[in-house]
N, C-alpha and C positions, 0 to 999 in steps of 0.2 A: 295217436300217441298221447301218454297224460302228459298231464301238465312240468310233474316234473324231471319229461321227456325232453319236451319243448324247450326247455330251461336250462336243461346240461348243453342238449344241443346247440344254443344260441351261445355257451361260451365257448364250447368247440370251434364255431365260427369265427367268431372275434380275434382266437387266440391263430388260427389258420390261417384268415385273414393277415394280420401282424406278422406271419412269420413267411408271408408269399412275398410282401413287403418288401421285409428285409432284403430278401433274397433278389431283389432289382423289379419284380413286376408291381409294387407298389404307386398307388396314387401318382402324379405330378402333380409334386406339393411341398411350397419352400421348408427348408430345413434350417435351422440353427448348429452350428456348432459351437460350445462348450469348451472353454481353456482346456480339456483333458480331449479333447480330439472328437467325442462322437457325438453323432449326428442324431438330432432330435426331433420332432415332429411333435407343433405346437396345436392344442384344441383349439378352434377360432368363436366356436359357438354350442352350446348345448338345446336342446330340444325334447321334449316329450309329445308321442302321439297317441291316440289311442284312450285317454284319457276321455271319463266324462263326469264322473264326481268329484276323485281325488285332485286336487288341485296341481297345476305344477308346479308351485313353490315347494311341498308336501313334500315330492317328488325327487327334485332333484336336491334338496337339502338333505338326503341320506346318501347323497354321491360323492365321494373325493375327489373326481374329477374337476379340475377346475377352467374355465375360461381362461388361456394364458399361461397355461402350464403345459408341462412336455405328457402328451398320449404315451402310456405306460399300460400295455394288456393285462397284467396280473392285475391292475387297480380298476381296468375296465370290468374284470371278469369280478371282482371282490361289489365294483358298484351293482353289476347285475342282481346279486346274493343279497344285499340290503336293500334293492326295492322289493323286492320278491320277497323278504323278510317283515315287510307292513302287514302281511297277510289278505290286502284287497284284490290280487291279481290273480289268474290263472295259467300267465305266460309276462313272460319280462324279455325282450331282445333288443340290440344293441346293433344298429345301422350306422356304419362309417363312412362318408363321402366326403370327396374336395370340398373346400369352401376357401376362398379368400387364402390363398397360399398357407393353412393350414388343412385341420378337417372340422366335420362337423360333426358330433356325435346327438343321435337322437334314441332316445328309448321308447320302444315301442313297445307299450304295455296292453294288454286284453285285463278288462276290469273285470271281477267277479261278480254274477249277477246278487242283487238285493234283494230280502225277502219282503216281497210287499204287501203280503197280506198271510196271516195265521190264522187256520182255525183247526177246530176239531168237530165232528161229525160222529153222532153215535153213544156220546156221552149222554146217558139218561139221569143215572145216581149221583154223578158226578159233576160239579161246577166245571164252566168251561174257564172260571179265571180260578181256580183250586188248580185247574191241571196247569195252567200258563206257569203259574209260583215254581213246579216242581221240573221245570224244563232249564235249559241254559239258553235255547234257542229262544231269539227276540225280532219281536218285528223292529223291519228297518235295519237289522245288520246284515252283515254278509254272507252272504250264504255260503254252506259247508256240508255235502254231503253226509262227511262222517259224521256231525253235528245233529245231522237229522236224526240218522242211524242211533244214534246216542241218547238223542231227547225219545226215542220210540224207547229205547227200556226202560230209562226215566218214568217215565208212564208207565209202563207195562210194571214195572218194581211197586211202583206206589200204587196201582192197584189190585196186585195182587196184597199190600197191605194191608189192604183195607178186607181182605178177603174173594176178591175175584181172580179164585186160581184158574179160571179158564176163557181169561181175557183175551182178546185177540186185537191188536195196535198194527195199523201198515200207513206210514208216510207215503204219502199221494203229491208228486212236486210237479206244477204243471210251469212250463217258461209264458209269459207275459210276451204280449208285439213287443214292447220297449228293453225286452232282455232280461228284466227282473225275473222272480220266481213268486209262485203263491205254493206255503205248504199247506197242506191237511191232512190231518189225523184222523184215519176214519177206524172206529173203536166198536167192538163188538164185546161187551160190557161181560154176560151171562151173568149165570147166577151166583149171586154169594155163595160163597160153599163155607163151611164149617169143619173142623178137626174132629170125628167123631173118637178117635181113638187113635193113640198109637203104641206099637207091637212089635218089640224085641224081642227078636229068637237068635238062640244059637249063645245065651251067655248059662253060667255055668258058675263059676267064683265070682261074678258079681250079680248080684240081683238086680232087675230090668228097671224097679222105681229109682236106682241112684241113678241109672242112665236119663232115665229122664229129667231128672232134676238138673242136669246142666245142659241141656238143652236149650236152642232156643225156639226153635218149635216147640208150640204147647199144644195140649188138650183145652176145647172149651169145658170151663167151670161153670156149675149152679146156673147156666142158662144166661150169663152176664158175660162172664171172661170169655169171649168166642176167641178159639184161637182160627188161626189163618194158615194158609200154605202160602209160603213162598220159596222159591225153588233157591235164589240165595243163600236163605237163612239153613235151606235142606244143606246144601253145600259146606256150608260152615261144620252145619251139625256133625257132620261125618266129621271133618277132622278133629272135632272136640273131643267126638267117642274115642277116635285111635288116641288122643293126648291125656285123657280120664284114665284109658285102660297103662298107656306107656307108664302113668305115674301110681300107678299102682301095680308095678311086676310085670306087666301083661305085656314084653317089649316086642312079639310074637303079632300081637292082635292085629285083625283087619276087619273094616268093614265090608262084607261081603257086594249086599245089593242094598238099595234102598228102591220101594216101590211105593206110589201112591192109586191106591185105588180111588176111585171115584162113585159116589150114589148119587146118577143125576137126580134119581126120583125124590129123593129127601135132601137133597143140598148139603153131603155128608161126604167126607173124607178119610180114609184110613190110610194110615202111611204104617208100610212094614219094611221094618230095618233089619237085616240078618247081619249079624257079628261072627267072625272066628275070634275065638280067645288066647286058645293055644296055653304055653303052663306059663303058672306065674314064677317069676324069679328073685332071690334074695342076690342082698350082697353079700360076694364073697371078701376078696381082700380089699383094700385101700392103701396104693403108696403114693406117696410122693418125691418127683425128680426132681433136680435142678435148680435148688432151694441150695443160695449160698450166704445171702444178707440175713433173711429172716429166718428164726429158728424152726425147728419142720414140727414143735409143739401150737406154736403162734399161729400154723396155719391150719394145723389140725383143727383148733379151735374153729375154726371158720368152714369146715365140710360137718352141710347136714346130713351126709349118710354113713352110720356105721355097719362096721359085721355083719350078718343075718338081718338087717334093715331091708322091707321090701325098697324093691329098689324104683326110683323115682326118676326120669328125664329132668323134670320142673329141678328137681331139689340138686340134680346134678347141675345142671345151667344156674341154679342160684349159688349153687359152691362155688362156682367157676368164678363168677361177677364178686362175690363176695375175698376173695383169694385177690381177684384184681381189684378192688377197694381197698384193698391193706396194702396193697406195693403202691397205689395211687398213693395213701395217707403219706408216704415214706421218699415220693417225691421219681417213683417208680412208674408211672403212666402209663409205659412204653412196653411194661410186663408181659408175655402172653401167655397166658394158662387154658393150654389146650387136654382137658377131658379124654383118655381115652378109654375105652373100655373090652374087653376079652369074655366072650360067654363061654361059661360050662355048661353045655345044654344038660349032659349024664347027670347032673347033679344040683342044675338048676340056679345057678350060681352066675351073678359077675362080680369080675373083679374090675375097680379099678384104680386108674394111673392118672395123678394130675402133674403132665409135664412141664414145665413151669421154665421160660425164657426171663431170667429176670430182666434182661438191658439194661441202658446206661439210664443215671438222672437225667431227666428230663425239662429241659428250660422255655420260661414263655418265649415264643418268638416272636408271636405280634400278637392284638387285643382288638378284632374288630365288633365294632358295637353298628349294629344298623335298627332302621324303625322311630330312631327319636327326632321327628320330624321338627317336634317346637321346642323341646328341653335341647341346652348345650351339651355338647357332648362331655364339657369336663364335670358337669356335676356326675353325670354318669360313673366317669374315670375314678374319681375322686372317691368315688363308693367301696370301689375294686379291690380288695384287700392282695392285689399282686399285680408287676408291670410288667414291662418287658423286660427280659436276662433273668425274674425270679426263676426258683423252683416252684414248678408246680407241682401241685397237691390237687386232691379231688375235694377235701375241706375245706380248699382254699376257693373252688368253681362253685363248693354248693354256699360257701359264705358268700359272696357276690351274688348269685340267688335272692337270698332270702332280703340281704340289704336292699337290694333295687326294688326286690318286691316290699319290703316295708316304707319306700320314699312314698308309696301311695299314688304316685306317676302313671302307673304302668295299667292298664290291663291284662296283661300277660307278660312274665319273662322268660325268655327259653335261651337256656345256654348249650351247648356244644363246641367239640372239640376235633379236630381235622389235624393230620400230620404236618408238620413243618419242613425245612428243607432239607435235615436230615433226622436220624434216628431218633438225636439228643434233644428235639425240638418240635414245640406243638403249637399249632393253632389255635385262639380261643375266641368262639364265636357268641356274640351275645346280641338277641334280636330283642326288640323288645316292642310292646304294643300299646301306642298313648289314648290316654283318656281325660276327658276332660278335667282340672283340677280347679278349675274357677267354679264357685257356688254364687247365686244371688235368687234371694228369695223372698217372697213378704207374702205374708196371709196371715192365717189366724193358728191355733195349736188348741193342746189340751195335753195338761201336763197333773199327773196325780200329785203331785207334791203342791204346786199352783194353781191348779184349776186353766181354766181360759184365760191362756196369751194370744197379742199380739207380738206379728216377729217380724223382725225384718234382719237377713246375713246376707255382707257380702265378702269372700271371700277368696284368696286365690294361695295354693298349696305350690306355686310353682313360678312364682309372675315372673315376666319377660322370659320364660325357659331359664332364669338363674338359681332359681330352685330357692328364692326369698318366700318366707310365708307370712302375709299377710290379712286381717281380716279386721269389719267391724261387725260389730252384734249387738243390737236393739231387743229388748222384752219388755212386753209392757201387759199391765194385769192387775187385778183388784186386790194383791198382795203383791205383788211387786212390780219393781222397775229395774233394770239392769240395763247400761249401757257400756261397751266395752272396746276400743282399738288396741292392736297391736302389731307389732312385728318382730320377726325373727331371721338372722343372716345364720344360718347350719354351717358355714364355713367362712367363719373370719379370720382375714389377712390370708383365703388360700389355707387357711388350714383346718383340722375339725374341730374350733371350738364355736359354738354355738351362741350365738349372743341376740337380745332382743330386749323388750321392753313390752311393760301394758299400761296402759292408761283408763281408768273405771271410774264410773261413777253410780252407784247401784244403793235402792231403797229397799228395805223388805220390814213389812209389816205384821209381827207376832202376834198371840193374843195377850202376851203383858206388855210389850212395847213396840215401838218403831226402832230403827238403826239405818241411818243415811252415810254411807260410805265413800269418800272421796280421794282417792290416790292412784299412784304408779308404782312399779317396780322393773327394776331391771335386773337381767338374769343372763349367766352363761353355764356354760358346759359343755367339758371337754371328757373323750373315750379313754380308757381306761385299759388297754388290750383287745380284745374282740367281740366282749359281752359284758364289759364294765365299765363305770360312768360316772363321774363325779359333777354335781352343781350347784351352784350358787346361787342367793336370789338377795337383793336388798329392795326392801318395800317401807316407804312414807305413806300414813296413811292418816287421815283426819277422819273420825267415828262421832257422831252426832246421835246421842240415845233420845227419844223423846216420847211420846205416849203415853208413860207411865198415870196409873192408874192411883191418885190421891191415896187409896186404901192398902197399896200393895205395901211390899215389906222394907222394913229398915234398909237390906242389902239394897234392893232395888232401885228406892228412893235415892241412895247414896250413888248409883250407880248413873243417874241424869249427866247430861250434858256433852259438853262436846270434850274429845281427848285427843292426843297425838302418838300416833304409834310408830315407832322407828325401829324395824326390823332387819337384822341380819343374821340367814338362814344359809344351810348346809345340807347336802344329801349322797348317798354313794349309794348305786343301785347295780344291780347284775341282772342283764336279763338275755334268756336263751331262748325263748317263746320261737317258734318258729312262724307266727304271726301274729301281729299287733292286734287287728279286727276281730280275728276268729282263730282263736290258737286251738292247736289239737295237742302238742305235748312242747313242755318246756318250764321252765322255773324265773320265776320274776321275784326280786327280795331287793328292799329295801330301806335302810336306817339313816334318820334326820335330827336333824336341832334347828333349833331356831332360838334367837336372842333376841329377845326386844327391850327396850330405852337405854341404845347408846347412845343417843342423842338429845334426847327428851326425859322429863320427869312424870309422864302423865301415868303410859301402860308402861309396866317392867315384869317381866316371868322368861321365863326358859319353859323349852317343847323338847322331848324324847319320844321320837318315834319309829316303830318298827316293823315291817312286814313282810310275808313270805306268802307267794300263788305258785300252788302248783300243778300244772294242767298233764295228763296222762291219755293218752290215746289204748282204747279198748280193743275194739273190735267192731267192723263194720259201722266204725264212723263214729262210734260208742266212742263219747268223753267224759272222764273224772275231772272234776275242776275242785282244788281246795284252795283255801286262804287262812290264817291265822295273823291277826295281827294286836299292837298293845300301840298305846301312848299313854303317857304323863306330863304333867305341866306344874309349875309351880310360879306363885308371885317370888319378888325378892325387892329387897330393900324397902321392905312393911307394905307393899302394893299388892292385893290380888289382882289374881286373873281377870278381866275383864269379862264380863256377862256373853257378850259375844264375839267372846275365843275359846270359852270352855268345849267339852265335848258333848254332843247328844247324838243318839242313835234311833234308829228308825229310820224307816224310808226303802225307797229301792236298792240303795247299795251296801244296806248293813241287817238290820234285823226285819225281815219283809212280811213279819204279821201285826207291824205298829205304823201309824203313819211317823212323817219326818221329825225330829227329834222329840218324839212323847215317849221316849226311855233318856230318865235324864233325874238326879234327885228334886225334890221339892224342899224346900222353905217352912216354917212355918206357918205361912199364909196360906201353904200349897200350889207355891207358883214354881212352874222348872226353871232351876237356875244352873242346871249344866254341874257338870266335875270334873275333876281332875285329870282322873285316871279309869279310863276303858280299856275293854277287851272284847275283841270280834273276832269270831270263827263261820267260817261256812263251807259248804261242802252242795255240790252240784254236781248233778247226770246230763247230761243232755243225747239225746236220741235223734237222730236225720230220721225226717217225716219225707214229705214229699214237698216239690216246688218251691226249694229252700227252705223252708219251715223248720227249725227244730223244738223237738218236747224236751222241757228241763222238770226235772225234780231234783227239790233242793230243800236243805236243812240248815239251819241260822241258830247260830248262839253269840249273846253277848250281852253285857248291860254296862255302866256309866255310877262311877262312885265319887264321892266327895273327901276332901281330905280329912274330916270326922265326921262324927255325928251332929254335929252345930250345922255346917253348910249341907252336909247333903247324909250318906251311909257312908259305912266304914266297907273297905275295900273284903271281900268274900268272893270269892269265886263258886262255891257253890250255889248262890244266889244269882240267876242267870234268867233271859227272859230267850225265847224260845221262837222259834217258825217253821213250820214242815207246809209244806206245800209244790205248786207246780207250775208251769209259764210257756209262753213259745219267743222261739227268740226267729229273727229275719233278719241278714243284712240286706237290707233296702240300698236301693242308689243314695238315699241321703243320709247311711249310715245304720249300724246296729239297733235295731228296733227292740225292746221287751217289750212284753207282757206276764205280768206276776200274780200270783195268787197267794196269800200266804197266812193259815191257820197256826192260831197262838192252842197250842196244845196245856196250857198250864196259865189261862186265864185267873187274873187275880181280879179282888173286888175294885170294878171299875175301866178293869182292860175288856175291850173288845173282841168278838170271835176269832177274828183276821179281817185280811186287809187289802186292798187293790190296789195293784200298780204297776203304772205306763211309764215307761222311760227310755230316752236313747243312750246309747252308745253301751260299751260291754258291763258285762257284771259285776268281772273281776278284770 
């Protein structure tokens, strides 16, 4: 009998038992009665036998039965089902005897033997801890026939991978004196074989290279690409041909046979695939039923097959899905648009019918969030742009999406959606996968704008799971010094404004002067609708000019000492990026001021700023990524701009065939003292390589003017300095990585060829 024979059978018993009982031949064994009159029969003691690893605590804490309580068969029969549900046993029974004027319940379990030793036999090409990685079976667990059974394809899968399509794996389990098991795999390896060729017959309206082109069985190339047999991936292939031929007219086609030949003598393969094709068919009509809320234009928009259009499966199932995206938008979830279709074989024709259930609005009924083992669940909630009783939308599941996936939290978010208790009501499931958000690091760097840093971050995106962000940042290096704390609360008072503060103390050293910087700033901001944002920033700051060079210029000389800057700043920004790190399509824009000496008489000027990225998704991974942007500044009440707040350009985030700000007016000395008013454009490709690696090419415009010809040039746009060049980008675990290259195609006397640069985090 198996095991779980054994197992039904023992509650048959119990429950047999219990009801001969009843019936007067029962145990003699005091009874209680209960104010309602009937008579109960109390456990006096519990017990397990049989046992030799799992412990009996293990054991009986998966049983409701308790010591003291009234014997209840259905709860006997339910405790049986949850030992047996640990998965260590092959048999679980349930022995009732007198004890002590109750009874005594013991569970008699038979343990599952243990694998006490694994190996493999046979393996010559192949490591014998290569193959352990690609099994599930482990030594020291429990043993599991099917398991074995399981791990033998395992094997047998992964090396026909590698090319031994005529591999041979048989699990060898021998039982142990002490009842354990010892597996081995005894492997009869052969020879590598090779895809010498393969040969579609029987097509006719498609030619045999687009079959193979979506394949995943290949042909070996140039003596490098070796391709493999594996009988899986054979598997597949066939339904890919029926799904190739389906979307393209061909709703007739079959694949007849697939055969592989074998050349033991040359270690070669030929695989012959016979196709029926059968005629191709256009579309004939297109209606639509059952369309009472949305207009039957509004849906039409949304079916990619017209008239005379060969006719498509894919493109029917993407009309269908697309039809239910527009009743989703509309608060319609619960839609069902069932595709039907009618063949005209005489003429080659379908028609078809997309019948269309609209149902009622549909409301959240609940919101379960699982996976956030450290973060609380309300920052979670909190993200959610719908509760329970809204209407649901499918704009409103993929916004919730994107947000959770932008808190930076997660590894993975995956949401879904399950029926609720009735028609008008849905489920909404969102898993989500945590990752570490505390950083702490120190070593050394190398940064193209500085040369060789020392660093030290410690920082946490998420601390105590309340979703506070916290960090300090240490740089230290032969032009600078930068030290910086801060924090931020993402939702104060419970709501989403945003509030935090920084506290900095940072040197950096130019070739006309030094600038030692010392202040804070505190900042908020609050959402704006779904993709808009308004913030605030007020910053004190003390500016120590020093270095200055006895020769340099009047400005500059005048420009020593230490000053006070009291700034309050403004910004309103929209962004739809569908990712912060690595956006593939979306639009980010946005316009600023900033006021400095309401407090102070030292710095006084006003900042206008402006900008617009816009990132487009191509094709196969293919991204456009553009930027345009402007500022102006000006002093007021007879104060300029201070030396360092003007603008200069260069570097990795703006013109990438100049180092960092060496596009900037000069002086008459010939020193850069920055300007007013810039202008920056850029425009980037990037290509998916392999092993996350992406190639960018990228083109840069912009230059930096002064308010006349005294401090710097006079504003020209066609006077513009240049960069075409190319880079790779990586997100690394510690963040966006570039690498730049960037050629000045319109070198003037004195500018460089181009220029190198390393830098973190995104471009645009």
């Amino acid at each position: 009998m198996t095991a779980r024979g054994r197992f039904l059978l023992s509650i048959f018993f119990v429950l047999t038992l219990l009801a001969v009982g009843a019936g007067g031949a029962a145990p003699a064994v005091a009874q209680t009665t209960p104010p309602g009159g009937e008579q109960r029969i109390l456990i006096k003691e519990l017990a397990v036998q049989g046992n030799r690893r799992v412990q009996e605590a293990v054991i009986l804490g998966r049983v409701q039965s308790k010591v003291g309580t009234a014997f209840i068969p259905p709860r006997a029969a339910d405790d049986i089902r949850s030992i047996f549900a640990l998965g260590f046993f092959d048999d679980v029974q349930l022995k009732v005897e007198d004890f002590e004027g109750g009874v005594k319940l013991t569970f008699v379990v038979t343990e599952r033997p243990f694998v006490r030793d694994l190996s493999f036999a046979g393996n010559k090409r192949l490591d014998a801890a290569v193959l352990q990685e690609k099994i599930d079976l482990k030594l020291g667990g429990v043993y599991n026939p099917v398991e074995v059974t399981r791990a033998a394809e395992k094997l047998k899968e992964f090396y026909e991978e590698e090319g031994y399509f005529e591999v041979g794996i048989s699990p060898d389990v021998t039982k142990l004196p002490d009842g354990d098991v010892a597996v081995s795999f005894r492997i009869v390896e052969g020879r590598k074989m090779t895809i010498e060729k393969i040969v579609i017959e029987g097509t006719q309206g498609v030619k045999p290279e687009k079959i193979k082109e979506i394949l995943l069985t290949q042909e070996r190339q140039y003596f490098i690409l070796r391709g493999t047999v594996q009988r899986q991936k054979l598997e597949e292939d066939v339904d890919r041909i029926v799904a190739f031929y389906n979307d393209n007219g061909y709703i007739q086609a079959r694949v007849e046979s697939t055969e592989t030949q074998v050349d033991r003598q040359n270690a070669r393969v030929t695989i012959r695939i016979v196709v029926v094709e059968g005629p191709q068919f256009r579309v004939g009509g297109v209606d639509i039923t059952g369309n009472n809320i949305l207009p039957i234009e509004e849906i039409r928009r949304r079916v990619q097959l017209k008239p005379n259009d060969i006719y498509s499966r894919a493109k029917l199932r993407d009309s269908a899905k697309d039809i239910g995206d527009v009743y989703g938008t509309i608060g319609r979830a619960a839609a069902d648009i069932n595709p039907q279709i009618a063949l005209d074989v005489p003429n080659r024709k379908v028609n078809i019918t997309f019948e269309i259930t609209e149902g009622p609005e549909v409301f959240v009924e609940r919101i379960n969030i699982s996976g956030n083992t450290r973060s609380q669940e309300k920052i979670l909630r909190r993200e959610i742009p719908m509760h329970e009783g809204d209407l649901f939308t499918t704009q409103k599941l993929a916004r919730a999406k994107q947000k959770l996936s932008n808190l930076n939290y997660f590894d993975k978010v995956e949401t879904r959606t399950t029926p609720g208790s009735s028609k008008d009501k849905i489920v909404v499931h969102i898993e989500v996968t945590e990752k570490p958000t505390g950083l702490f690091s120190i070593g050394g760097g190398y940064s193209s704008q500085d040369g060789a840093l020392g660093t030290l971050d410690l920082s946490q995106n998420n601390f105590l799971g309340r979703g506070w962000q916290v960090f300090l940042r240490l740089r230290g290096g032969a032009s600078t010094q930068q030290g910086t704390i801060g924090f931020t609360e993402p939702w104060l008072f419970d709501r989403p404004l945003a509030a935090g503060f920084d506290l900095y103390n940072n040197r950096r050293i130019f070739n006309d002067y030094t600038i030692n910087s010392l202040g804070g700033d505190v900042r908020m901001g609050h959402p704006l609708g779904d993709y808009a944002r308004w913030n605030l920033i007020y910053k004190l700051e003390q500016d120590q000019l020093s270095g200055v060079n006895p020769n340099a210029s009047p400005e500059l000389q005048d420009a020593k000492g230490t000053t006070i800057t009291s700034l309050v700043g403004g910004s309103l920004a929209r962004d739809t990026r569908d990712s912060l790190l690595d956006p593939t399509k979306g639009n980010f824009s946005t316009i600023g001021a900033d006021f400095a000496g309401i407090l102070t008489n030292d710095n006084r000027y006003v900042r206008l700023t402006a900008t617009t990225i816009q990132h487009q998704l191509l094709w196969f991974g293919h991204v456009l990524s553009a930027r345009l942007g402007t500022s102006y500044e000006v002093g007021w009440d007879d104060k300029p701009v201070p030396l360092f707040e003007r603008f200069y350009l260069g570097g990795p985030n703006s013109v990438r065939s100049f180092k960092l700000r060496q596009i900037s007016p000069r002086d008459e000395s010939g020193t850069r003292i920055g300007g007013n008013f810039q202008v920056l454009s850029n425009l980037e490709y990037t290509i998916p390589t392999f092993w996350g690696v992406k190639l960018a090419l990228f083109f840069d415009a912009g230059n930096v003017y002064g308010p006349d010809s005294h401090i710097g040039t006079k504003v020209d746009l066609t006077s513009l300095k240049y960069a075409v060049g190319m880079g790779l980008r990586w997100n690394s675990p510690f963040g966006p990585i570039r690498v730049d290259y960037g050629v000045n195609p319109d070198p003037k006397p004195g500018d460089k060829f181009g220029e190198f640069h390393f830098a973190v985090g995104t471009a645009f």
